[in-house]
N, C-alpha and C positions, 0 to 999 in steps of 0.2 A: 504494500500500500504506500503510496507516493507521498510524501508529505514535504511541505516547503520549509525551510529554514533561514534564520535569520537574525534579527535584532527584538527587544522586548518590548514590549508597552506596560511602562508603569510597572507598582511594586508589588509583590505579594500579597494580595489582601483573605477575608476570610472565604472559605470555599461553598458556594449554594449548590444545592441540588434539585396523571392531569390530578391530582392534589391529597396525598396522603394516601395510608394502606387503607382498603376498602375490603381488607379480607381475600380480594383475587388478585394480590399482584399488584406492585408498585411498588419499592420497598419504601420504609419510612423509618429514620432515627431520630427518636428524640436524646441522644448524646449530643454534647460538645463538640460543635466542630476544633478541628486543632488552634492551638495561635498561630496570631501571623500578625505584619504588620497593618496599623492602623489606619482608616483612611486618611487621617488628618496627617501621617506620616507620607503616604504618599500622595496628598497636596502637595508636601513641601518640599519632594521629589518632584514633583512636575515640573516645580517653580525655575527651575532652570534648563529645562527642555527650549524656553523660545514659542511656548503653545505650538510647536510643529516638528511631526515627527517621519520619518523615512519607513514604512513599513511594506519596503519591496522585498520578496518573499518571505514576511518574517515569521516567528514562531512565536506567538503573545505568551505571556505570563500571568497576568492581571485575572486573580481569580473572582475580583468584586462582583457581587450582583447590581450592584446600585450602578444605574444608567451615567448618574452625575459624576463617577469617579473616573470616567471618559469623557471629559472635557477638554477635547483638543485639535487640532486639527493634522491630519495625515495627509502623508502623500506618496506616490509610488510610481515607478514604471517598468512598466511591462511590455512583453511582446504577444500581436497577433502571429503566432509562428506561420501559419500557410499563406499570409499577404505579406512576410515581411516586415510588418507595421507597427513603430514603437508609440504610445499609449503614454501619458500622463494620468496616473489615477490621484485623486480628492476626495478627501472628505472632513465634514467639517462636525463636530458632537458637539451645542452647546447647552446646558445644566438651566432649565425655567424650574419655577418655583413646582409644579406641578407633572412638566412634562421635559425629558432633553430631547432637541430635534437635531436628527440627524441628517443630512444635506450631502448628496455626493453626485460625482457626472457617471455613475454605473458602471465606472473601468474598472475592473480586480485587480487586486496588489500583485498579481502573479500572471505568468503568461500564462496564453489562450487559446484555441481553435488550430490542436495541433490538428498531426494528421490522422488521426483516429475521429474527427469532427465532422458533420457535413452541416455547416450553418444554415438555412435558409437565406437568413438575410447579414450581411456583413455587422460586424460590431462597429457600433458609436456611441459616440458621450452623451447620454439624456440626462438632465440634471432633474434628480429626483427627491421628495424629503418626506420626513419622516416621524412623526412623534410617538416618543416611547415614553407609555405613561410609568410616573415615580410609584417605587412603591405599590407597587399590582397586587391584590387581593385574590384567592381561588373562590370563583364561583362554585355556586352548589349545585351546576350542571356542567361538564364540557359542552365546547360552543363545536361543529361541523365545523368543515372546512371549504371555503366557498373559492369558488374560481372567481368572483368578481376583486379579489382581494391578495396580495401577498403574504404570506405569514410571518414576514418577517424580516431582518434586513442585519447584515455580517458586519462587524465593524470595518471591512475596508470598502464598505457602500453596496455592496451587491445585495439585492433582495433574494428572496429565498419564495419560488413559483413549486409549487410542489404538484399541483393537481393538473393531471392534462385536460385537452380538450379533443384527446383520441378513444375511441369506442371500437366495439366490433360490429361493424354492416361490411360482411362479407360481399353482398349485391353492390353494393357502391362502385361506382368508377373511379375514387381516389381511393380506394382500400388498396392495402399490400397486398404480398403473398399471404400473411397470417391472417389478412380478411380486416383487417383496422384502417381503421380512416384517422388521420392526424390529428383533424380537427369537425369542428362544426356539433362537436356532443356536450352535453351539460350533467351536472349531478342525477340527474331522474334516470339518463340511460343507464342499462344494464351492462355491464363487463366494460367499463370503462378505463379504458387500457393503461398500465404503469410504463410510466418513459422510459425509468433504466430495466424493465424486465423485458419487455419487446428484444428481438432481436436487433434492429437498428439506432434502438435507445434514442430514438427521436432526433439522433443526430448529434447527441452529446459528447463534450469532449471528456479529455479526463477529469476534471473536476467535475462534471457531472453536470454542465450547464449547457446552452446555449442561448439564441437570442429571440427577443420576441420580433413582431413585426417592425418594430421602427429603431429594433438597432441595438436595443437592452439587452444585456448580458443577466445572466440569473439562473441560481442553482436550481435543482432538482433534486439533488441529496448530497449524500458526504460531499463537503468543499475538495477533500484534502489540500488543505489548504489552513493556515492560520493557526496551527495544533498539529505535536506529532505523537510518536509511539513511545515518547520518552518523558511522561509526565513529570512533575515532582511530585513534591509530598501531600500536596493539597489535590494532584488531580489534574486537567483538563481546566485551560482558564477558558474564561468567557470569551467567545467570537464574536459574538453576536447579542440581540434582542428578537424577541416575536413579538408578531404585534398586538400581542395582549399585553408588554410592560415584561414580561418572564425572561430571564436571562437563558443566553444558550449554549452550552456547556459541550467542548472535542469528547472523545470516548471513552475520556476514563475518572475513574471516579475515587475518594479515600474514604474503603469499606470501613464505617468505624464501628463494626462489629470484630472484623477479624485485624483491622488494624495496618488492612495492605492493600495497596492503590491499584485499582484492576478495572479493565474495559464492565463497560456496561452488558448486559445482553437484553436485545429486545425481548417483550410480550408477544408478540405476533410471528404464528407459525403458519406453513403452508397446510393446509385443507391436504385430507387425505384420499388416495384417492381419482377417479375421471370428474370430470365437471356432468352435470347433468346433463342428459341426453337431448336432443332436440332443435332442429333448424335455427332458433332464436341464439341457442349457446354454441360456443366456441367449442371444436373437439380437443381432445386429448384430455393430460392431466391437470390439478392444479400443481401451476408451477414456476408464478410468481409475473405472469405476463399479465394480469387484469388484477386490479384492487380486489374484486371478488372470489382471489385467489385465495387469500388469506384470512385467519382467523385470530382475534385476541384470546389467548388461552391463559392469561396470567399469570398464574406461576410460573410459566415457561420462563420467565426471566426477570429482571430488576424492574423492568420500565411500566407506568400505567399505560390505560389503552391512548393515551395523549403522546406519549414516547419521552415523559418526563419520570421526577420523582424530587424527593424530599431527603435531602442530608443537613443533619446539623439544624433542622430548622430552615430552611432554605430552598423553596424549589425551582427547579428549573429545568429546562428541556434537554437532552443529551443527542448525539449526534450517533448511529451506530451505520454499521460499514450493512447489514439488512434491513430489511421494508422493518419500519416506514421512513428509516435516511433521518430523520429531522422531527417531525412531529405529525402524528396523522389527525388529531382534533386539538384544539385549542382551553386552556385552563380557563381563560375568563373572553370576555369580550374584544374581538382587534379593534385596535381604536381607526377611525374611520380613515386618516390619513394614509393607510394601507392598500387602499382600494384602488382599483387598477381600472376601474370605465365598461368590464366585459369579460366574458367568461373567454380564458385560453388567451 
């Protein structure tokens, strides 16, 4: 698994982890997360940064959950490897009483659209923003996951598009071989296709992204990117925010049961098994190509059916290298600056 390396963002702080054990899976501690430094310690660590920092492929550290202890501005460059094309990425985090808005032209801190990619449409600078509310509460329902919306947004600006707008209508005349059509499907249809399970992955590169119509670059699942395989002691620092306010946490976690820093493992297993029989459904087995491949079986692993959980007091989403990548429902409400105009 490819991960990018580099320089740090900010200091050490305490380590967070869809909302508490419900009996089926999610873990949840009520211990002590470890010490670490304080936020007020890394204030006075930033204070001589210059507010702007270099974060071409780097590896964060900064385990805060709090949005405000990311008050800075970044910046980065990259290459399109298959155009040859070097990239300026930005991004700017600033700390409101209520909310931090985050502001970036949607270039990744890392290069892009090797040749394992088939873009549709070429990457460009949209400048996009974002508010992530302080302080996020778990609602006492997960929210769905709506195509008209992002879930989320990485700290070096790239948003996080998880849901396709590909289905199975084998009859279609832009369906593939596997009978899927890219786009033109919404939440109501049936076998609603996963981007990285398809055989063509929608076109994704290795980061797991591509672009939307008008040039936006954005994940689909694991970044690899921004977090590697060599956590410290607290874990996986925060990458990111969703757009509920919940912090987003690379793959690994400090079990503070057993006391040792270890990847997470999704809830969600593959259906066992053919799919149902019948002109409407897709032949063969379940086998990770259509969302209704899968099932939350809870104990099957750490994660709630949200793809989060609770350390130390502290929740937040984790990143795993299997469905569902990021998050497949949401802890509380996304706040509305997320929204994207249209499904896909």
């Amino acid at each position: 698994m490819k991960r990018s390396s580099g320089v740090v963002l900010g200091a050490l702080l305490v380590l967070a982890a869809c909302g508490g054990d419900d009996g089926d899976g999610g873990a949840t501690s009520s211990s002590e997360a470890p010490s670490s430094a304080t936020v007020a310690e890394a204030a006075a660590e930033r204070e001589g940064l210059d507010g702007e920092l270099d974060i071409s492929d780097a590896v964060l550290i900064n385990t805060s959950p709090h949005c405000e202890d990311y008050d800075v501005t970044l910046t980065a460059t990259s290459t399109d490897v298959t155009r040859a094309i070097m990239f300026e990425s930005g991004v700017t985090v600033v700390a409101g009483d209520t909310a931090c808005t985050l502001t970036s032209n949607s270039i990744p801190n890392h290069d892009f659209n090797d040749e394992s990619a088939r873009f549709a449409t070429d990457v460009s600078e949209v400048a996009q923003s974002f508010e992530i509310v302080r302080g996020p509460q778990l609602a006492g329902a997960p929210s769905d996951l709506s195509q008209m919306s992002y879930e989320g947004v990485l700290l070096n600006g790239v948003p996080i598009d998880l849901l396709s707008a590909g289905c199975y209508r084998p009859d279609d005349p832009m369906a593939n071989a596997e009978g899927i059509v890219p786009i033109g499907c919404n939440l109501g249809d049936a076998w609603l296709a996963n981007p990285l399970g398809t055989e063509d992955e929608f076109g994704a590169d290795e980061h797991n992204a591509h672009t939307q119509p008008d040039g936006s670059y954005h994940y689909h699942g694991d970044p690899h990117a921004l977090f590697d395989d060599q956590p410290g002691e607290l874990g996986s620092p925060v990458i990111g925010f969703a757009s509920d306010g919940f912090p987003i946490f690379g793959s690994y976690f400090a079990d503070l049961e057993t006391g040792e820093v270890r990847e997470v493992v999704s809830g969600y297993t593959l259906k066992d098994g053919e799919r149902p029989a019948g002109d409407e459904n897709p032949p063969g087995d379940h086998d990770g190509t259509y969302y209704d491949d899968y099932e939350f079986t809870g104990t099957a692993g750490d994660l709630d059916e949200c793809n989060g959980m609770e350390v130390g007091g502290q929740y937040g989403y984790y990143v795993t290298e299997e469905f569902p990548y990021l998050m497949f429902r949401l802890s509380e409400t996304p706040d509305p600056s997320f929204g994207k105009g249209g499904p896909g």
